[in-house]
FIFIFI-133290 format. One line per 4 residues: number of its first residue (from 1); their letters; for each residue x, y, z of C-alpha. Coordinates in steps of 0.1 Angstrom, whole numbers. Layout:
NUM> A> X:Y:Z; ...
This chain:
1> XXXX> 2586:-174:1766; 2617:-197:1755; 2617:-190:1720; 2604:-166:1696
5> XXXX> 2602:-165:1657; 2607:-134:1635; 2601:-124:1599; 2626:-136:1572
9> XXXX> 2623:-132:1534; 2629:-166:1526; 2644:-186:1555; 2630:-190:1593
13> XXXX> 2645:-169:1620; 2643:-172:1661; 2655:-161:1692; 2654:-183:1722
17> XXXX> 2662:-172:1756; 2676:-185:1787; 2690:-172:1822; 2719:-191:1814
21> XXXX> 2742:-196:1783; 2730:-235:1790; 2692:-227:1788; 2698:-206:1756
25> XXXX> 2713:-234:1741; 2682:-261:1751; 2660:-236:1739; 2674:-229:1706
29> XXXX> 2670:-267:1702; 2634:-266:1710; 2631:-238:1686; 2644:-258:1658
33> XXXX> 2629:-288:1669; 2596:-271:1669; 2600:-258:1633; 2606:-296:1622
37> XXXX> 2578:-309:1638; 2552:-294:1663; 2543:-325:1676; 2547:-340:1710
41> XXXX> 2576:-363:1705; 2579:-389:1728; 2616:-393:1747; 2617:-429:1739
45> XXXX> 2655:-431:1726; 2687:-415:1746; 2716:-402:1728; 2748:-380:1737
49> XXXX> 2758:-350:1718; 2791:-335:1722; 2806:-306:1705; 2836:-286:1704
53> XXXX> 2842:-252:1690; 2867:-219:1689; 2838:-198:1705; 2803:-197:1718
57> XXXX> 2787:-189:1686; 2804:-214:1664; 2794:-242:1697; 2758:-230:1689
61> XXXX> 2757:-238:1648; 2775:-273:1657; 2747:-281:1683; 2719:-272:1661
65> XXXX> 2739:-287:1633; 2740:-319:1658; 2704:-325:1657; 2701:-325:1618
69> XXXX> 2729:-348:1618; 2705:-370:1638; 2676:-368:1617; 2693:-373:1584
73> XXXX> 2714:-400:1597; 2695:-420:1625; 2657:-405:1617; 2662:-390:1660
77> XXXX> 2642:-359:1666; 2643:-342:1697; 2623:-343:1725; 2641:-331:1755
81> XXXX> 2673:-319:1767; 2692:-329:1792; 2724:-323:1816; 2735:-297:1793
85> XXXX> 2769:-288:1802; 2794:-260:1784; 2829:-254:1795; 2851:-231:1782
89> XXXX> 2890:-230:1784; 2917:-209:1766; 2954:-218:1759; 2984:-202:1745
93> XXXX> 3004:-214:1716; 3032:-195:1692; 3020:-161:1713; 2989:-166:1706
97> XXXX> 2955:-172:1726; 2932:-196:1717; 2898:-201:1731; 2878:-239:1730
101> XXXX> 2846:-242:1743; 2829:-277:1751; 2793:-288:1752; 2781:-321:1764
105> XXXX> 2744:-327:1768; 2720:-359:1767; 2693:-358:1751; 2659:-378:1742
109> XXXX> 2636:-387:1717; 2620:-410:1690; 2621:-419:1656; 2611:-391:1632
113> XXXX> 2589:-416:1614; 2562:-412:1641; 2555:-377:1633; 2544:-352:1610
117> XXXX> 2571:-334:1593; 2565:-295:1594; 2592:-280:1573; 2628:-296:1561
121> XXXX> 2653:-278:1576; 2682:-280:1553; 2710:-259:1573; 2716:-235:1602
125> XXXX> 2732:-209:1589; 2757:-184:1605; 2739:-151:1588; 2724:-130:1616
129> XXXX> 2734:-154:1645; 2741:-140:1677; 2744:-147:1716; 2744:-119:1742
133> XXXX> 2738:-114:1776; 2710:-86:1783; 2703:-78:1818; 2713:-110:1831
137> XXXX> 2695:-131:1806; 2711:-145:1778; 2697:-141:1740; 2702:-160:1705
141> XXXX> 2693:-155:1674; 2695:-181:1647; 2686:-188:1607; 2677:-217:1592
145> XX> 2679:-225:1558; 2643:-247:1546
């Protein structure tokens, strides 16, 4: 199973798993993907995310945030996923450490036109988000706001 959805009052929550912190993060796209539109979407269109952020969390939100981006701007839902890639790096500066992780990933789809619309998801939200490593797999848990 690469994703999962769990009771919330008023919003939709998932996990999505993955044996790597990569895979986590394709399947947490799938999840939301999946509560947009269940669909098969067709990976007719190619386009490049890339996002930075102060930690692995925060790189998640900006990813998921990526996709609506593409909807509400370019009418792209997802398809598939990929090359994902995330690096991480950490510098100091005035005595202090600073983490930056880096995703870049390529992804494919189609014009959300072609489909039927499942539920308008309005935000990812930072409220009950987490990643963790659990006997070698790696876990997430996300919110959306609909």
């Amino acid at each position: 199973m690469k994703f999962k959805f769990l009771p919330h009052t008023a919003d939709i929550k998932f996990q999505a798993f993955g044996n790597s912190l990569e895979e986590v993060f394709e399947n947490a796209a799938y999840a939301l993907a999946n509560i947009i539109s269940r669909d098969k979407i067709k990976p007719k269109e190619k386009k490049i995310i890339k996002v930075r952020a102060r930690d692995s969390e925060s790189l998640l939100y900006d990813f998921l945030e990526e996709f609506l981006y593409l909807i509400d701007v370019g009418g792209f839902i997802l398809s598939e996923i990929k090359n994902l890639k995330i690096t991480s790096s950490s510098s100091v500066k005035n005595n202090k450490t600073l983490y930056n992780s880096e995703l870049i990933a390529e992804v494919l789809g189609d014009s959300i036109e072609n489909y039927n619309i499942e539920k308008d998801v309005k935000a990812i939200t930072y409220n009950d988000m987490f990643i963790k490593k659990e006997k070698e797999k790696f876990i997430c848990q996300v919110v959306v706001d609909v």
